[in-house]
N, C-alpha and C positions, 0 to 999 in steps of 0.2 A: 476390508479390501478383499479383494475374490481374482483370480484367474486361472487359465489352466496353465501358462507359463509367464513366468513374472517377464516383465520387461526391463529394459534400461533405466527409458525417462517416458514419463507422461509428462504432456504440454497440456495443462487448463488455461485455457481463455473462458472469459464469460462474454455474451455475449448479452447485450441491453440496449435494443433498438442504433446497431450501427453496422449493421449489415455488410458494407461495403467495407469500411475498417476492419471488422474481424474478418473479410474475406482476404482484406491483404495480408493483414496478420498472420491466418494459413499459410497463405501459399510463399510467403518469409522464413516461416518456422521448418515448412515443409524444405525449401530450398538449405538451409544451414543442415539441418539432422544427416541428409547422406543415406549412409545406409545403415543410422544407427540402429538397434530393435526399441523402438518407439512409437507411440500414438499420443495423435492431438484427440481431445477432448472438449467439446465445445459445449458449455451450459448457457444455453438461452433463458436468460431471467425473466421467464416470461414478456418477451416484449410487446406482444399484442399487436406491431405495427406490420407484419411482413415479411420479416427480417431474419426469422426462422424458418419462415418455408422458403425463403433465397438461398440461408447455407441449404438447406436440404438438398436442394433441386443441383446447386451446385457440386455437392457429396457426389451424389446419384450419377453428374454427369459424368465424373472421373474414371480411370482407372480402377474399377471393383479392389484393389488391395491398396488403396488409398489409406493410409491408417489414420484416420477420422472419422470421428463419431460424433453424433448430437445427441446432449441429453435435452429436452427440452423440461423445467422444473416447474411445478405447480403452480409455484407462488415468486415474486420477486424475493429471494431469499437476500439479496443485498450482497458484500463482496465475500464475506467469510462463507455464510450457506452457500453462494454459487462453487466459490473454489474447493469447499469439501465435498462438492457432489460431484468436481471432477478428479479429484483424488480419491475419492472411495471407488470410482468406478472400477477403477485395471491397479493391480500392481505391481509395483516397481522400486527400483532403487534410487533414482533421485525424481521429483518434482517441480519443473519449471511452472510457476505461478506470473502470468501473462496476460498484461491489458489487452485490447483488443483495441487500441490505440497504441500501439507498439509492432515493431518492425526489429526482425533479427539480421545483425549484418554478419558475413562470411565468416569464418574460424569460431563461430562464439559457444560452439558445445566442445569443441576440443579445449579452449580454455579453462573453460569450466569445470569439464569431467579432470583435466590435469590437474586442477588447484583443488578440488573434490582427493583427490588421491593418496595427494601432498599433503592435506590435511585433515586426516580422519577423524580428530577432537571437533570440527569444525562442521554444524550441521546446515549453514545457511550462506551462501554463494551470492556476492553483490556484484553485478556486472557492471561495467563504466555505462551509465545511462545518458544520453546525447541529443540533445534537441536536430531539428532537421537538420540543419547547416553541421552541423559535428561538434560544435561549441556543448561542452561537458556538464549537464543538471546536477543541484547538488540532488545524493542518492543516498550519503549517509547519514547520522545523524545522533546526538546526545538523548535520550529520553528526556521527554517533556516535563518540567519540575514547576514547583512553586515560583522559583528561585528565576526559572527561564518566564513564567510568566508576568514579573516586574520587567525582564527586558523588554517583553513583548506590551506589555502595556505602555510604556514608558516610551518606546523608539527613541532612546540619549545616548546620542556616543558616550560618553562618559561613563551611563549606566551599564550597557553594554561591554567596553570596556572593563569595567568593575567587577560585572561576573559573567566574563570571560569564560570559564571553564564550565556554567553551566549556559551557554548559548546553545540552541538546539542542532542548527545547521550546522555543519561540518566544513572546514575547505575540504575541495579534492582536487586531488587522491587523498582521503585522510591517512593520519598515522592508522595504525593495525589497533594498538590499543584503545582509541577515543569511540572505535565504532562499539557504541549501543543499539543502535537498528537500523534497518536499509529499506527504501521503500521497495513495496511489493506491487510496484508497475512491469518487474519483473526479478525475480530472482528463485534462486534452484534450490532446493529444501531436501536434505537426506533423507528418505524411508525411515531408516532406523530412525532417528531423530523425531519424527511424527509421531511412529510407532511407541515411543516413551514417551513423549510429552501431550499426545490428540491431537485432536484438529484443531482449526482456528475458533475463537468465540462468534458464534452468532449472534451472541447480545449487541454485539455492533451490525448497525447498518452499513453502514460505510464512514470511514476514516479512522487513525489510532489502531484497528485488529493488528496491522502490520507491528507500530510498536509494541502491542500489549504478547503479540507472539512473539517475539523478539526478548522481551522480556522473562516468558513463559522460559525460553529456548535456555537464556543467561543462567535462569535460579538451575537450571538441571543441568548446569554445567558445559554445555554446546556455547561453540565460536562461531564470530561472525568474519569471513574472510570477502575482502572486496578484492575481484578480479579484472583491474582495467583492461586486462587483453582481450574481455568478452564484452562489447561491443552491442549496444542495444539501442536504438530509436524512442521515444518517446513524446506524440505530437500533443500528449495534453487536451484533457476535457473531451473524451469522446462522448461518454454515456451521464459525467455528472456537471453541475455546475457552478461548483465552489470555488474551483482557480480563479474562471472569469470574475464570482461575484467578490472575493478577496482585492483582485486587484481594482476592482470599481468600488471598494467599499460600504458595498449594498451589505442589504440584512445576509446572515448565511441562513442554510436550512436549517429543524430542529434538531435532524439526526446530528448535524455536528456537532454539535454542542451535548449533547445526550451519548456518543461517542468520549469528547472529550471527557465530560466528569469520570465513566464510566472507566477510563485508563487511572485517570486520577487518584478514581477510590480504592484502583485494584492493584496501581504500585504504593500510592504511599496513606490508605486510609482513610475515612471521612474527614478528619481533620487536616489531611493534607487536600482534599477539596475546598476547602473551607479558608485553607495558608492561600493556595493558589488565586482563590479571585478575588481576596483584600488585598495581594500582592500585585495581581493586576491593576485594580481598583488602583490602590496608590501609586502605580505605573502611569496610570492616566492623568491623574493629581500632578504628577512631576511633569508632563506632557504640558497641564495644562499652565504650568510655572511660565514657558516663554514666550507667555502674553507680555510677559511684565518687561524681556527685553525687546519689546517690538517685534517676536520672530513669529511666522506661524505655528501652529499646533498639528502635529503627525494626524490623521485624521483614523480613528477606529472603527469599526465595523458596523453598518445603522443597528442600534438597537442591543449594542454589544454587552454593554454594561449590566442590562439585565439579561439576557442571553446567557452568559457563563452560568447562572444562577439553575440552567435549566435541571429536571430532576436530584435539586439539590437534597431533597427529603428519600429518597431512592434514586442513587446512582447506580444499581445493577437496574435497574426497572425498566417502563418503555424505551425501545430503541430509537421512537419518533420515526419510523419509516414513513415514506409520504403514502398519505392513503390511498386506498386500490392499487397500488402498489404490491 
């Protein structure tokens, strides 16, 4: 990290062909901050479409002490390389990590930087995250286990019920204690805490870096505090396609799966790869038991069963990025 006078916060967004979403994103971010000493940071993943030379032109057309910058990066580095190439740029004392499908409402770095203050043990800041209407996304969440992926196979109240405390989703507001990670659609990361633990893993494409730094965060002794007073937007699926393809239970991409082993291996081992998707496996087995009362079957993901299996023989390995990419 390099500057000639450190700042507050830096705001990384990435931007990945959506132009017009990371432009509202700005000028949201820009509207909250005030006159905090801060700059946004805008890593174009290579979009190829346009979309970097719109923010450009829009930079260009502002007020010259606009504090925004474009990195534009070589390659689609995916979410962890985009967001460390807007973290290494400037630094600073905390790090707002920001979709470009995300809108910041009124008060939400006073809350922030307050509950930053209030908890110095605590290097990672979950703001209430909120679909358009204000209705509250879950944001926190249990790391993903063996144990969580029999419920996820299986979709049975009763299973579910059963293990209960290794469920992945959270309600919210969760307790303070149950929170193990918080999605990084947006949340504020201490310097310090960076600074002893690195940056995010690249080995991920996209999905899981969130948990697997959250975990990183845990082992070296850093808290996770969620701050409902901070206030965030959330419209969902700007730049990737996995929500939608989840909820149509089409195939997912490879990197998901090539992400997921890769959390896997790296909290509980190869053979906690190996628990998790016989675990699943016989989740789907129990699934497919209520033929037998007449009921239908929860339906999985096309293709899922051998999917988990991906980079089973190297789960630190390819991160399956889509090609040319």
């Amino acid at each position: 990290m390099h500057s000639n006078a450190p700042l507050k916060l830096v705001v990384s967004i990435i931007n990945f062909r959506t132009g017009d979403l990371t432009l509202s994103c700005i000028q949201s971010a820009l509207e909250a901050l005030g006159d905090t000493s801060a700059r946004i940071v805008v890593v174009d993943n290579r979009s190829n479409d346009g979309s970097a030379d719109e923010i450009e032109r829009w930079i260009a057309a502002q007020n010259p002490t606009v504090p925004v910058t474009l990195i534009r990066s070589a390659t689609n580095s995916g979410f962890s390389g985009g967001h460390n190439q807007g973290i290494n740029a400037l630094e600073a004392e905390y790090y707002l990590v920001l979709n470009s499908d995300a809108a910041i409402r009124s008060g939400f770095f006073d809350a922030l930087f307050s509950a930053a203050e209030t908890n110095p043990e605590a290097g990672l800041f979950a703001p209430c995250i909120e679909y358009k209407d204000g209705t509250q996304q879950v944001s926190c969440f249990r790391f993903p286990s063996p144990a969580s992926e029999l419920i996820r196979g299986a979709k049975s109240g009763p299973v579910t019920r059963l293990l209960k405390a290794h469920e992945v989703a959270l309600s919210m507001p969760p307790a303070p204690d149950q929170i193990d990670w918080a999605s990084f659609a947006c949340i504020l990361l201490r310097g310090s805490m960076i600074a002893e633990i690195g940056p995010m893993d690249e080995g991920y494409f996209l999905y899981f870096e969130d948990a697997e730094y959250c975990w990183r965060a845990r082992k070296a002794g850093w808290k996770i505090v969620h701050v409902p007073e901070a206030r965030a937007v959330h419209f969902r699926g700007g730049s990737g396609p996995v929500k939608a393809l989840q909820q149509e239970k089409k195939r997912l991409p490879a990197y998901y799966y090539a992400s997921r082993a890769r959390f896997l291996y790296q909290a509980y081992g190869w053979t906690g790869v190996i628990t998790a998707n016989t675990l699943w496996s016989l989740g789907r087995g129990l699934a497919q038991m209520r033929r037998l009362a007449g009921k239908s079957v929860p339906p999985a993901n096309q293709r899922e069963a051998l999917d988990i299996w991906t980079n089973i023989q190297s789960p630190l390995g390819n991160n399956r990025a889509p090609a040319g990419d």
